[in-house]
C-alpha positions in Angstrom: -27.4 41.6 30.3 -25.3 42.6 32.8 -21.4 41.6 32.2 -21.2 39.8 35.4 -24.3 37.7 35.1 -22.4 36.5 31.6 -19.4 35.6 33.7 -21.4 33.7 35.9 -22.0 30.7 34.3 -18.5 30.8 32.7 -17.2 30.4 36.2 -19.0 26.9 37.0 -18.2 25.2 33.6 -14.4 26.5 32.8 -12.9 23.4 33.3 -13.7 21.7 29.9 -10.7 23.8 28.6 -6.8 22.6 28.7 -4.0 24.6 29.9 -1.8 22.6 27.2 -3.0 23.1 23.5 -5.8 20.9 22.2 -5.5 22.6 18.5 -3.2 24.5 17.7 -5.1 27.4 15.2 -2.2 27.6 12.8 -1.8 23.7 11.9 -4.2 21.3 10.6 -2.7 19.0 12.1 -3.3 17.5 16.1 -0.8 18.2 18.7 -0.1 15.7 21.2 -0.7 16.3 25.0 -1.0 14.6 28.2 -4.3 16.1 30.3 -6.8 17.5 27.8 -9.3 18.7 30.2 -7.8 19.9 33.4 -8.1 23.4 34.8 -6.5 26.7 33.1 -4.3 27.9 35.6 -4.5 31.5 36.2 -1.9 34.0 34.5 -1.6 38.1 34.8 -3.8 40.0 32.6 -3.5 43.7 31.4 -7.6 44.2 31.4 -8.8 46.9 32.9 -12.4 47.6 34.3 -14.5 49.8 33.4 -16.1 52.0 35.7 -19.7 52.2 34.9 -21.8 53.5 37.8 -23.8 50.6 38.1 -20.9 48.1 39.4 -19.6 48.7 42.8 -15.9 48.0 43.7 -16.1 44.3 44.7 -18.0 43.7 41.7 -15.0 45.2 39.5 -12.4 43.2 41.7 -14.4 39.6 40.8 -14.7 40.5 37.1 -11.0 41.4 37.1 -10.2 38.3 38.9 -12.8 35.9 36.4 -11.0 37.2 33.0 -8.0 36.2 34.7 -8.5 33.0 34.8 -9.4 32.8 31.3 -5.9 34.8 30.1 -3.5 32.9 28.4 -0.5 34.0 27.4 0.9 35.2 24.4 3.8 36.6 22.8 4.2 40.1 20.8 5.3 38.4 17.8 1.8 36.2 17.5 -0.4 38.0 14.5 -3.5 40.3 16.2 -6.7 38.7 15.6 -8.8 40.2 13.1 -12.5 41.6 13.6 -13.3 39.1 10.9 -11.6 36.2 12.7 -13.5 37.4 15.6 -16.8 37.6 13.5 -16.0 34.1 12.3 -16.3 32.6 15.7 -20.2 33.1 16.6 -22.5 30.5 16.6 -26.5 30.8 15.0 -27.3 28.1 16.9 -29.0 28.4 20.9 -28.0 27.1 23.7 -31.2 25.1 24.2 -30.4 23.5 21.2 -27.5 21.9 22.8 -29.1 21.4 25.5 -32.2 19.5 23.8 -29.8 17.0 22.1 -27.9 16.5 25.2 -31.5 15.1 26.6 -32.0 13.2 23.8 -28.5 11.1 23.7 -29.2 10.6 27.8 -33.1 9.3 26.8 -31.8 7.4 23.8 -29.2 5.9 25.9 -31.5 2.7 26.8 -32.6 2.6 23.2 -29.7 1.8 22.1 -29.1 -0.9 23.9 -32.1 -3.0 22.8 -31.2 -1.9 19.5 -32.6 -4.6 17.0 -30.0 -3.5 14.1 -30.9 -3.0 10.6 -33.6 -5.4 8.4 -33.6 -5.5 4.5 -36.9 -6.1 3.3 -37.6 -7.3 -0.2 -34.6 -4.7 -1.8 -34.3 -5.3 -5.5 -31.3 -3.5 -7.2 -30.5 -3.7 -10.9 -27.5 -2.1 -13.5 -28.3 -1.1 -16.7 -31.5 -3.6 -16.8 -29.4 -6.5 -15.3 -30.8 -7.8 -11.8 -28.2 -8.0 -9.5 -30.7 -8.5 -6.3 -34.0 -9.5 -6.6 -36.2 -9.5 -3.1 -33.1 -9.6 -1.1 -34.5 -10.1 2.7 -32.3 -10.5 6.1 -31.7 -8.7 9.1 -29.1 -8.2 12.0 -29.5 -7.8 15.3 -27.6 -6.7 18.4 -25.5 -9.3 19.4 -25.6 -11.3 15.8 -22.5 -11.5 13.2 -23.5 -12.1 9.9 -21.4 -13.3 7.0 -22.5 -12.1 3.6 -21.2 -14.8 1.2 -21.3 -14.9 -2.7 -19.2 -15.0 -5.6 -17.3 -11.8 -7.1 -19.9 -9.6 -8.4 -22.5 -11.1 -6.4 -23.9 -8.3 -5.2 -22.6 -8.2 -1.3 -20.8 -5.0 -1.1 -24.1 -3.2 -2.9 -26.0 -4.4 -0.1 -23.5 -3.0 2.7 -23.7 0.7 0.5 -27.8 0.2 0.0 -27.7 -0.1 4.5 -25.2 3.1 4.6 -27.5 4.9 2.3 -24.6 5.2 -0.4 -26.8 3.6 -2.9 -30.7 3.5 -3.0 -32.6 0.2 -4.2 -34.7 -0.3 -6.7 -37.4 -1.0 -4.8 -37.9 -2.6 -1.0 -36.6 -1.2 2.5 -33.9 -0.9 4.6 -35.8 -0.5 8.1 -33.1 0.8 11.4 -33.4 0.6 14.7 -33.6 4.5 15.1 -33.3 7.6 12.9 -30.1 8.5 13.4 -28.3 5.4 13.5 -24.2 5.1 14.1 -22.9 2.8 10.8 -19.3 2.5 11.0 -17.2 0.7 8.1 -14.1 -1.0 8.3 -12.7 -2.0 5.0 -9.7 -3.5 4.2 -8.0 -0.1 3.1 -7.4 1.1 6.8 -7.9 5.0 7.1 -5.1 5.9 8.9 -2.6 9.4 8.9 1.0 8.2 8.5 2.2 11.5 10.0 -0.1 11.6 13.3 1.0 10.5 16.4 -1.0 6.6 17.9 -2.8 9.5 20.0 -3.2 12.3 17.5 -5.3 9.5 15.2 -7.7 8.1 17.8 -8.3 11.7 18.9 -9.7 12.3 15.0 -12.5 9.9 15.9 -13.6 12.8 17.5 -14.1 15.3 14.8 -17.1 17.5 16.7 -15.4 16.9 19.8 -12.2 18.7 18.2 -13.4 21.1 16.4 -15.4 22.6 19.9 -12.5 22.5 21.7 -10.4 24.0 19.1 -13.2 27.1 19.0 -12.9 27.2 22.7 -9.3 28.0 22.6 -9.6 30.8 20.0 -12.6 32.4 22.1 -10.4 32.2 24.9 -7.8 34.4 22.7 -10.6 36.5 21.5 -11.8 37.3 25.2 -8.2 38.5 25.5 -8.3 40.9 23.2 -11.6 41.8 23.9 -10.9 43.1 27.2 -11.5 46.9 26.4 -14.8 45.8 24.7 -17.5 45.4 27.0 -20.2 44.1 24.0 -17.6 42.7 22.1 -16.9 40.9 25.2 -20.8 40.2 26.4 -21.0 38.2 23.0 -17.7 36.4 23.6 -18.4 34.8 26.9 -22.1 33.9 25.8 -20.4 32.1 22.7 -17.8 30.4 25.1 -21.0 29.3 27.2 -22.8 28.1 24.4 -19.9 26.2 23.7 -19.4 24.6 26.9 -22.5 23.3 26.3 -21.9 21.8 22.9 -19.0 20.5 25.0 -21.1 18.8 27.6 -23.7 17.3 24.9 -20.6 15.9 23.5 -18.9 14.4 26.6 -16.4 16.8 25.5 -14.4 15.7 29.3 -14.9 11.7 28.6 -13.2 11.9 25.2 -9.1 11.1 27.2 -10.4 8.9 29.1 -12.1 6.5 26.6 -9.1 6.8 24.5 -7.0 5.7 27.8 -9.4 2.7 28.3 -9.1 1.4 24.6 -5.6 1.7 24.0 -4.3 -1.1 26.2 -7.5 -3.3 25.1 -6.1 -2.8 21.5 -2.6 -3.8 22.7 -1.3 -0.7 22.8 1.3 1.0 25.7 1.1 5.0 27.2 4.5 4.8 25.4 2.8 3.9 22.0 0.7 7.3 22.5 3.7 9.6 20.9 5.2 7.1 18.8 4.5 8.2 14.9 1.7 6.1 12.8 4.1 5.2 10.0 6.3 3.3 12.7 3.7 0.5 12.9 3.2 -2.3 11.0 -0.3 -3.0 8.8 -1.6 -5.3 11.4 -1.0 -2.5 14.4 -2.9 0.3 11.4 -5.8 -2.0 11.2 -6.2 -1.6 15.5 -5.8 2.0 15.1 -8.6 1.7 12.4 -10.7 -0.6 14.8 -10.1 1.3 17.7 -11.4 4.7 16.0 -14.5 3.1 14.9 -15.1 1.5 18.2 -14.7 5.2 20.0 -17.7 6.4 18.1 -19.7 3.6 19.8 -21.4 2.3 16.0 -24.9 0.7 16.3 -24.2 -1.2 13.4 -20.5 -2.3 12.1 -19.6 -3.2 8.3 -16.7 -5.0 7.8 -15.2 -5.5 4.2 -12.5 -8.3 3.3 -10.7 -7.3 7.0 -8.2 -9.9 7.3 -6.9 -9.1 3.8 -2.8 -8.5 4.5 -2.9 -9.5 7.8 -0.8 -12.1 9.1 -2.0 -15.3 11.1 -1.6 -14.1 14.7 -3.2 -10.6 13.8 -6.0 -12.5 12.0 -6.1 -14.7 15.5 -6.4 -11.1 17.3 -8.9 -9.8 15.4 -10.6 -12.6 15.8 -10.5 -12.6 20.2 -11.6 -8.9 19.8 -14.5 -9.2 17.4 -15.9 -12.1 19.3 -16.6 -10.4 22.7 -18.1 -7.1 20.9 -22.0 -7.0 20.7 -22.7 -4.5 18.4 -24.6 -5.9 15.6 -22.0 -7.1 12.7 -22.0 -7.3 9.2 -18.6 -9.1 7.6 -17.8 -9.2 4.2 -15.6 -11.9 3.8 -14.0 -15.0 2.1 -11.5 -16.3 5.0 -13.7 -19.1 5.8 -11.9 -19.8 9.1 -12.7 -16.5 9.9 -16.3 -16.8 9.0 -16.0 -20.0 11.2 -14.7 -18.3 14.7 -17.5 -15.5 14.3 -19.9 -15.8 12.5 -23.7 -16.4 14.0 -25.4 -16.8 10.7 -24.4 -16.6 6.8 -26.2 -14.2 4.4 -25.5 -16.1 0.9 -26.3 -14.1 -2.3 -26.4 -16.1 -5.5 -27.8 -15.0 -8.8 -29.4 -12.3 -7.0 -31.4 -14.4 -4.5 -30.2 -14.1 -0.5 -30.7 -16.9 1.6 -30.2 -17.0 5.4 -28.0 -19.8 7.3 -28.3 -20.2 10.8 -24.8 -21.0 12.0 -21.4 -20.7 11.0 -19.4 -21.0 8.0 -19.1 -24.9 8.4 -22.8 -24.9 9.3 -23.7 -22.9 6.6 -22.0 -26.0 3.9 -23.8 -28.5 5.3 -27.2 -26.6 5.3 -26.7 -25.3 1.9 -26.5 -29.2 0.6 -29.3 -30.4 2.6 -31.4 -27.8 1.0 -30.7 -28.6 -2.3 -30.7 -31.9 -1.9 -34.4 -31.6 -0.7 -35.3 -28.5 -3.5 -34.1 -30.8 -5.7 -35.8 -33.8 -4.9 -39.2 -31.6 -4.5 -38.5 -30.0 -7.7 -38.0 -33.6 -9.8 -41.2 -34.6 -7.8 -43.2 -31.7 -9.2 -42.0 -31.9 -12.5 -43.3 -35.4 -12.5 -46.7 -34.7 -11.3 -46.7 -32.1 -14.1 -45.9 -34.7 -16.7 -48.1 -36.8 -15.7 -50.9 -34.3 -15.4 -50.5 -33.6 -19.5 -50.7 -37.1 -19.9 -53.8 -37.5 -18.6 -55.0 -34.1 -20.5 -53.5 -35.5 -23.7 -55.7 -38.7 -22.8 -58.8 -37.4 -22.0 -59.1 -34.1 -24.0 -62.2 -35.3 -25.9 -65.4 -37.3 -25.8 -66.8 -38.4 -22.1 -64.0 -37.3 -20.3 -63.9 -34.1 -21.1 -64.9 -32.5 -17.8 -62.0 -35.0 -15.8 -59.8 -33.3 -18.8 -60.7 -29.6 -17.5 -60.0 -30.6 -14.0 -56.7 -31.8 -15.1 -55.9 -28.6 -16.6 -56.5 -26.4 -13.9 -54.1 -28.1 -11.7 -51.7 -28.0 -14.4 -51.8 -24.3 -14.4 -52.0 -24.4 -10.5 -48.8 -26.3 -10.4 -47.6 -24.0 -13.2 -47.9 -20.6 -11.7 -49.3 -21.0 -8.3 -47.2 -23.5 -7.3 -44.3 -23.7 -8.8 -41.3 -24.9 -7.1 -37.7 -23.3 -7.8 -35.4 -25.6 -9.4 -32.3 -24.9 -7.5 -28.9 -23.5 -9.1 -25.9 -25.2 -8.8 -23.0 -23.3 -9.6 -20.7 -25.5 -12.1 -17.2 -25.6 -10.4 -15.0 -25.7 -12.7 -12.0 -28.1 -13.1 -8.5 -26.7 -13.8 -4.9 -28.4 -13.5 -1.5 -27.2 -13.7 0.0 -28.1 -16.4 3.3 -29.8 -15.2 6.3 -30.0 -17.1 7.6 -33.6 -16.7 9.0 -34.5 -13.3 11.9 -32.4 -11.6 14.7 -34.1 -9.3 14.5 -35.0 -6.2 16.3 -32.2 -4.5 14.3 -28.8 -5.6 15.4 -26.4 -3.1 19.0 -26.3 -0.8 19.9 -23.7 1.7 22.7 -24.1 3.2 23.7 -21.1 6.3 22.1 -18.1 4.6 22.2 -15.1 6.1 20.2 -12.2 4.8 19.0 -8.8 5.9 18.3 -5.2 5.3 20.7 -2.9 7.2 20.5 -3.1 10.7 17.6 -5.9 10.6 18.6 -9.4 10.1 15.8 -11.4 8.9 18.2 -15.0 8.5 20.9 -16.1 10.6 22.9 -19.5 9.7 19.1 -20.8 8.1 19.5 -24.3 6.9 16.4 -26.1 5.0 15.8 -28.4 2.5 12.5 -29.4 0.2 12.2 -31.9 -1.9 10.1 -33.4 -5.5 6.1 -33.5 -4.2 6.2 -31.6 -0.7 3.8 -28.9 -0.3 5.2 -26.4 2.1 3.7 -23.5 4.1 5.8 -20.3 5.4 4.1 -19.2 8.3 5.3 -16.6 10.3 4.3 -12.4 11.6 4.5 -9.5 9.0 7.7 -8.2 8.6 9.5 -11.6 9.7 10.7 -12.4 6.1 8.7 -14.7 4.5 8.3 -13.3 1.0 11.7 -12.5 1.4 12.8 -15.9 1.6 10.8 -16.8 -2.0 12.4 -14.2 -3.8 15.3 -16.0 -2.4 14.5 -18.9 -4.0 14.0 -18.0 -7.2 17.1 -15.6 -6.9 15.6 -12.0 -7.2 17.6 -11.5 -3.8 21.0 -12.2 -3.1 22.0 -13.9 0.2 24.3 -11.9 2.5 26.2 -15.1 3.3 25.3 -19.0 2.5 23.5 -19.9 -0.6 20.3 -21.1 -2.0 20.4 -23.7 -4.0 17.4 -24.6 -7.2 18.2 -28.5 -7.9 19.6 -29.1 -11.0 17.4 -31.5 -13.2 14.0 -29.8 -14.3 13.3 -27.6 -11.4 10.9 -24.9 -13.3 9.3 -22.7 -11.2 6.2 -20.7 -11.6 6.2 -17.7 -9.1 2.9 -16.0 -7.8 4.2 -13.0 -5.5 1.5 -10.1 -4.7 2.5 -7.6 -6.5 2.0 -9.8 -9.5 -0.2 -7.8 -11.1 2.0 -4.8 -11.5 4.1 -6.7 -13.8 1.4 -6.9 -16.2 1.1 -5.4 -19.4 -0.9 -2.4 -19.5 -1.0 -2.4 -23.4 -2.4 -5.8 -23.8 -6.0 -7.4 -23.3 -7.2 -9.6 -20.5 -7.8 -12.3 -23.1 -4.3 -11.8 -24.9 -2.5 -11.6 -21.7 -3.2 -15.2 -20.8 -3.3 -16.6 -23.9 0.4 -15.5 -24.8 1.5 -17.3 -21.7 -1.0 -20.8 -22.2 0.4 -24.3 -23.4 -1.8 -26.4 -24.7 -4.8 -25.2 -23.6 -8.1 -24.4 -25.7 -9.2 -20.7 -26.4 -12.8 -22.2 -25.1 -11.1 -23.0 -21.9 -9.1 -20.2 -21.1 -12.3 -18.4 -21.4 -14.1 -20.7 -19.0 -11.1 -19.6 -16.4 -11.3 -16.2 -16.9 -15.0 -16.1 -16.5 -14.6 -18.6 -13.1 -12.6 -15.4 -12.2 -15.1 -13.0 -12.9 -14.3 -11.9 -16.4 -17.0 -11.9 -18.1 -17.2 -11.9 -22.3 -17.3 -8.2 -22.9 -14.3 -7.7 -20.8 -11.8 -10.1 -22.6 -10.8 -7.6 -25.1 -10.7 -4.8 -22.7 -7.0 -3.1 -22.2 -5.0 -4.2 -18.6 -5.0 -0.5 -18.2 -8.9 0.2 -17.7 -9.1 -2.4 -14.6 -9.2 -2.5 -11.7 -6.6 -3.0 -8.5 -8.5 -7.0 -7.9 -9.4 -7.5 -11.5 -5.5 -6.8 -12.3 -4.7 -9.6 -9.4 -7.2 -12.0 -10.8 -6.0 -11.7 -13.8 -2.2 -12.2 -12.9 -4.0 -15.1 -11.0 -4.9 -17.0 -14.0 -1.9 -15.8 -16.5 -0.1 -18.1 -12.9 -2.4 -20.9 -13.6 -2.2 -21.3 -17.4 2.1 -21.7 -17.0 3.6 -24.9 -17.3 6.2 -25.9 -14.6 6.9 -28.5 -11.7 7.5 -25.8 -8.8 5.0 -23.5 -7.5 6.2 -20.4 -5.6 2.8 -18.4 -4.2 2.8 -15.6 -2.0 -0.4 -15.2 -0.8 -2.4 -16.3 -4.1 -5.6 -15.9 -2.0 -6.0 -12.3 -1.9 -9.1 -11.2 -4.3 -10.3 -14.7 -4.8 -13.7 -15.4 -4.0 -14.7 -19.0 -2.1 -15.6 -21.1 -4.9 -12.0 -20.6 -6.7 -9.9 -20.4 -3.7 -11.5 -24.2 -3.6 -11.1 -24.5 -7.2 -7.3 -24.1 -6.5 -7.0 -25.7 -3.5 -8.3 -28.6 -5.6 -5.5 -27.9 -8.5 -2.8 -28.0 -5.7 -4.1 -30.9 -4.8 -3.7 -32.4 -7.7 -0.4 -31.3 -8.5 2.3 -33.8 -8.7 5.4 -31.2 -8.7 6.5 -29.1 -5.4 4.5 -26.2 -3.9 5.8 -23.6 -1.7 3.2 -21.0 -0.1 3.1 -17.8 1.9 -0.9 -17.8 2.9 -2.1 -16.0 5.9 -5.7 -18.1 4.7 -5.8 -21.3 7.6 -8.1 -23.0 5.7 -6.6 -22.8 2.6 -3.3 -23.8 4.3 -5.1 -26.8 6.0 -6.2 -27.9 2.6 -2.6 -28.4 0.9 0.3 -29.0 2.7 1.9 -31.4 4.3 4.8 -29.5 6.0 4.9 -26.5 7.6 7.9 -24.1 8.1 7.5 -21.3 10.6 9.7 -18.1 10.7 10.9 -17.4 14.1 13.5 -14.8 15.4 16.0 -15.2 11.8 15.6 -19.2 12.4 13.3 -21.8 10.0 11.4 -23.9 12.6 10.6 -27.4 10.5 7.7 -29.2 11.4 7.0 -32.1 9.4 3.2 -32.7 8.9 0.3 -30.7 7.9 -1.1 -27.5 9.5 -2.4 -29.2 12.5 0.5 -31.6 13.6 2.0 -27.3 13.5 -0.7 -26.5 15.6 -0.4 -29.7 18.0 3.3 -29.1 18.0 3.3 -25.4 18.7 2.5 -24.5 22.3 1.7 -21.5 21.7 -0.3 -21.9 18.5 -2.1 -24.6 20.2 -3.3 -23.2 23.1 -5.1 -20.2 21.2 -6.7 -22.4 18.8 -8.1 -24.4 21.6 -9.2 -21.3 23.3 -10.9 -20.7 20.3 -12.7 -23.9 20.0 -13.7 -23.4 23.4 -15.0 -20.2 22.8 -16.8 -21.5 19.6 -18.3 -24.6 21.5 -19.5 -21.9 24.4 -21.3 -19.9 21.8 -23.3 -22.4 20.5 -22.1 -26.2 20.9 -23.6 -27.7 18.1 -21.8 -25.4 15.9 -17.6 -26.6 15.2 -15.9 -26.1 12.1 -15.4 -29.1 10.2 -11.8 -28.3 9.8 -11.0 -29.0 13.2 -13.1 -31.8 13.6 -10.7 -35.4 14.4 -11.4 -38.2 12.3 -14.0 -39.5 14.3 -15.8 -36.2 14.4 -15.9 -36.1 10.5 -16.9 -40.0 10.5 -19.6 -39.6 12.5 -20.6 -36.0 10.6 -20.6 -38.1 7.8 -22.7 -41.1 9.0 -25.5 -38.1 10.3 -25.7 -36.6 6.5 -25.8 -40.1 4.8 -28.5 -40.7 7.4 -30.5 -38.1 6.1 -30.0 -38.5 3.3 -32.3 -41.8 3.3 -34.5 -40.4 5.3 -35.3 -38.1 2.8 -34.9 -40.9 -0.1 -36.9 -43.3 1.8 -40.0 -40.0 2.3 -39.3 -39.2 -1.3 -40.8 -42.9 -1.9 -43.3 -42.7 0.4 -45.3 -40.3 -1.3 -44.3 -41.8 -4.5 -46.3 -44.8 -3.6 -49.0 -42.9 -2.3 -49.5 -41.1 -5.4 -49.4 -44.3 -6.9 -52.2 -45.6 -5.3 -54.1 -42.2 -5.8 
């Protein structure tokens, strides 16, 4: 081919490549830069022509002019290229073939948007012959947010590696919308490069994107050194217009521009874009995190435990965001109130059976009791029909009635395996108290003008606040505003600057919960021993019962600390907290790791506590469930507000109005769906009133056909 007709189309698609560096070729690293796709501005080269007969004068003149706009310049000191480096740099693949799947992302463009999402179908999954999902069948689709609900060990996070193809099942399908479907993952371990740059880590979304553009700048070096090669530099500029075309399959031009769009929907400035990852709190990470997943446009989005270390009003944004997304969800989660805002139906997975609730979290209780309310009552029905059926076989097995007898039989085994009806399982909840150690004085806790901070950042400033004997208090507050700070105040692991914090004097014990409780542990000892050193009073039997509420089961009691894992160690510090005697309780987010039913199981203990309990929870609905004052953590001050969680929220503008933004939002979506725990009084009375209701309808059916069979 003649080297002109290679330089042709060079000519109309040189502007994918930046004059500023993309990559640099020596770092692993991204470099930051401002215009990643404009025009390379022409420098002087030192190529000279050729003369080959065949190219006239003019023709010379525009090759020499061409190559100079590809020149960039470089110093004397910068290592030669190599003819291995150069060798390294040639694609096997065509140009059509880039130009084939850049058709087929424009003509699967529309199919994606009436993407139906992924379908389970009958997937059975078992460990070491134990079933841990048997017929498992539910599906998401576009515009849907499903809540996979379940205890520890239930099974929920196998299902989310089963859809990404992680794991396989047993038997059953996982059916997708299309072959090569997007799955993105957001866990609560956000994936983020402390040393990048805001800019630098949404650019490594775009890992093909990069690595083309970083082989376009070292072709571009190679075409400089090429200059006295004509072949050598044929095969260059055909590899630099193979890879413009990679680059246009790619949207290699639209990857600034989305980046510039999602930053400030995330929250973020332009002056965020150089500002180093590490400088961020974990709330701002977990944007990054989102905002990378979101740039790959996902046809499906997984998210495990996502509010786990977040604080209230990150939880709150997560929340806005999530909600006005329509790519199909998948959420892995025990926030309830979380569950609440978003979720368009609940996936529950108990003793390996999934069961599909229309609705949201709230929704999803009040189904869940109907149903076994009425399994149970057909259940009881059935079994009677089948007593009564071996009555009459008993009755009339010989003599006369021998053919009635047969008949009788055969609808026994009918109503035996053709028929018969599941009796449903109710999961015992078990029933735990704190054991309390007497009754402390009235005053527990005094501080009087503390000050406190860590160098230059002053968390307190001339704080005042007492609690006393039976409050139950909530710290609320942003990361990083000092809330665990201010219980390891109280119980005097940190000294104020100035002021003091005061434990009252007559039987104050406190029993501390902070979250890195289960480093303290003892690596050497077993799970059983570790709680059992610690437990007053309490039976072996029992302390088994909580360990296996906490998903211990009986062949891990005796195993070592030191073999578990990061949540087992937490649960396990969980109950070694809940076997203690005292009459104060200092948590710091004891929620983490828990699943639903013991997050209620100790919501219920708190309850039930007569001593004085001070929390850090980020979990609103566990926080709605306990206390009765709230104390919120503003700009180095204590804000006191006397009353539960919502006299805080009716109290607090600002808390308030996004709450009821919320609600509106919910109430849009769907208004028969409203989470119970921001229903008024009347709300739940008449909630109430509507499930008694049925519940004699159903009683008063149930008799019915009792009667009817009767007179059968």
């Amino acid at each position: 081919m003649d080297l002109t007709a290679k330089l042709h189309p060079l000519e109309l698609r040189s502007t994918f490549i930046a004059s500023s560096t993309l990559l640099d070729t020596r770092k692993t690293s991204l470099l930051p830069f401002s215009s990643p796709f404009s025009t390379i501005k022409p420098t002087k080269s030192s190529f000279k022509a050729p003369k080959p007969s065949s190219l006239s004068k003019s023709k010379l003149s525009r090759i020499s002019s061409k190559l100079s706009s590809l020149a960039i310049e470089t110093s004397d000191s910068e290592a030669k290229t190599t003819i291995d480096d150069i060798e390294s740099l040639f694609s096997n693949s065509s140009s059509s073939q880039f130009d084939h799947k850049r058709a087929n992302k424009q003509s699967n463009s529309g199919a994606s948007s009436v993407s139906s999402g992924v379908r389970l179908e009958n997937v059975s999954k078992s460990y070491k012959g134990v079933t841990l999902l048997k017929n498992v069948s539910w599906e998401v689709k576009k515009g849907e947010k499903v809540g996979l609900v379940g205890v520890n060990g239930a099974g929920k996070t196998t299902q989310l590696r089963i859809i990404t193809g992680q794991e396989h099942p047993d038997s059953g399908n996982v059916i997708k919308a299309k072959e090569n479907m997007k799955i993105s993952f957001l866990s609560q371990e956000f994936e983020v490069s402390m040393s990048r740059t805001v800019k630098e880590e949404f650019l490594s979304a775009f890992k093909e994107e990069m690595e083309i553009a970083g082989k376009l700048e070292k072709v571009q070096k190679a075409i400089e050194m090429a200059v006295d090669d004509l072949d050598l530099m044929g095969r260059l500029l055909d590899e630099f217009d193979l890879l413009q075309r990679r680059a246009q399959a790619v949207d290699l031009d639209e990857v600034d521009v989305k980046i510039s769009k999602l930053m400030p929907e995330l929250g973020f400035s332009a002056d965020d874009s150089d500002r180093l990852v590490a400088s961020f709190s974990s709330g701002w990470q977990m944007r990054m995190s989102l905002g990378k997943i979101l740039l790959q446009d996902p046809d499906l989005l997984l998210l495990d435990e996502p509010t786990n270390h977040l604080d209230l009003d990150t939880i709150e944004w997560l929340e806005a965001y999530l909600y006005k997304q329509d790519v199909p969800m998948v959420i892995i989660s025990h926030d309830r109130a979380f569950l609440d805002q978003l979720c368009t139906k609940i996936v529950e997975t108990d003793m390996g059976v999934a069961r599909t609730y229309e609705g949201n979290y709230s929704n999803y209780v009040l189904a869940k009791a109907a149903w076994i309310e009425a399994q149970s009552a057909a259940w009881e029905k059935q079994q009677k029909e089948i007593e009564h059926t071996k009555d009459i076989i008993n009755r009339l097995g010989s003599g006369a009635n021998e053919g009635r007898a047969s008949t009788a039989e055969k609808k026994l085994e009918k109503l035996q395996d053709e028929e018969q009806i599941e009796k449903p399982f109710i999961r015992k909840q078990m029933k735990i108290r704190f054991p309390e150690r007497g009754r402390s004085g009235k005053s527990v806790v005094t501080m009087k003008n503390l000050e406190f901070g860590y160098g230059d950042n002053v968390l307190f400033c001339k704080a005042n606040l007492t609690i006393q004997r039976g409050e139950k208090v909530a710290i609320i507050g942003p990361n990083g505003c000092g809330k665990s700070t201010l219980l390891k105040l109280i119980m005097g692991l940190e000294k104020p600057t100035s002021g003091e914090v005061i434990l009252g004097e007559y039987n104050v014990l406190p029993n501390y919960f902070e979250q890195n409780q289960a480093e303290a542990l003892d690596l050497n000892k077993t799970v059983l021993k570790t709680v059992e050193e610690v437990a007053e009073d309490w039976r072996i039997d029992d302390i088994k019962g909580l360990l296996g509420r906490c998903s211990f089961k009986s062949d891990m009691l005796d195993r070592k600390v030191s073999l578990l894992s990061g949540g087992e160690k937490a649960r396990l510090a969980f109950c070694k907290f809940m076997v203690k005697p005292s009459t104060l309780l200092v948590l710091d987010e004891p929620t983490n790791h828990l699943d639903i039913p013991t997050k209620e199981m100790l919501e219920e203990a708190i309850s039930e506590y007569s001593g004085t309990v001070i929390t850090v929870s980020h979990d609103r609905y566990f926080v709605r469930q306990i206390v009765n004052r709230v104390i919120e953590v503003k700009d180095g001050y204590l804000q006191d507000y006397a009353g539960n969680y919502n006299y805080y929220l009716e109290k607090n503008l600002d808390a308030r109005q996004r709450e009821l933004e919320r609600e509106e939002e919910l109430d849009e979506k769907s208004p028969k769906l409203k989470a119970k725990s921001k229903m008024s009084k009347a709300e739940k009375e008449a909630r109430k009133k509507q499930k008694m209701a049925a519940f004699q309808q159903a009683k008063a059916k149930s008799k019915g056909l009792k009667n009817a069979k009767r007179w059968s």
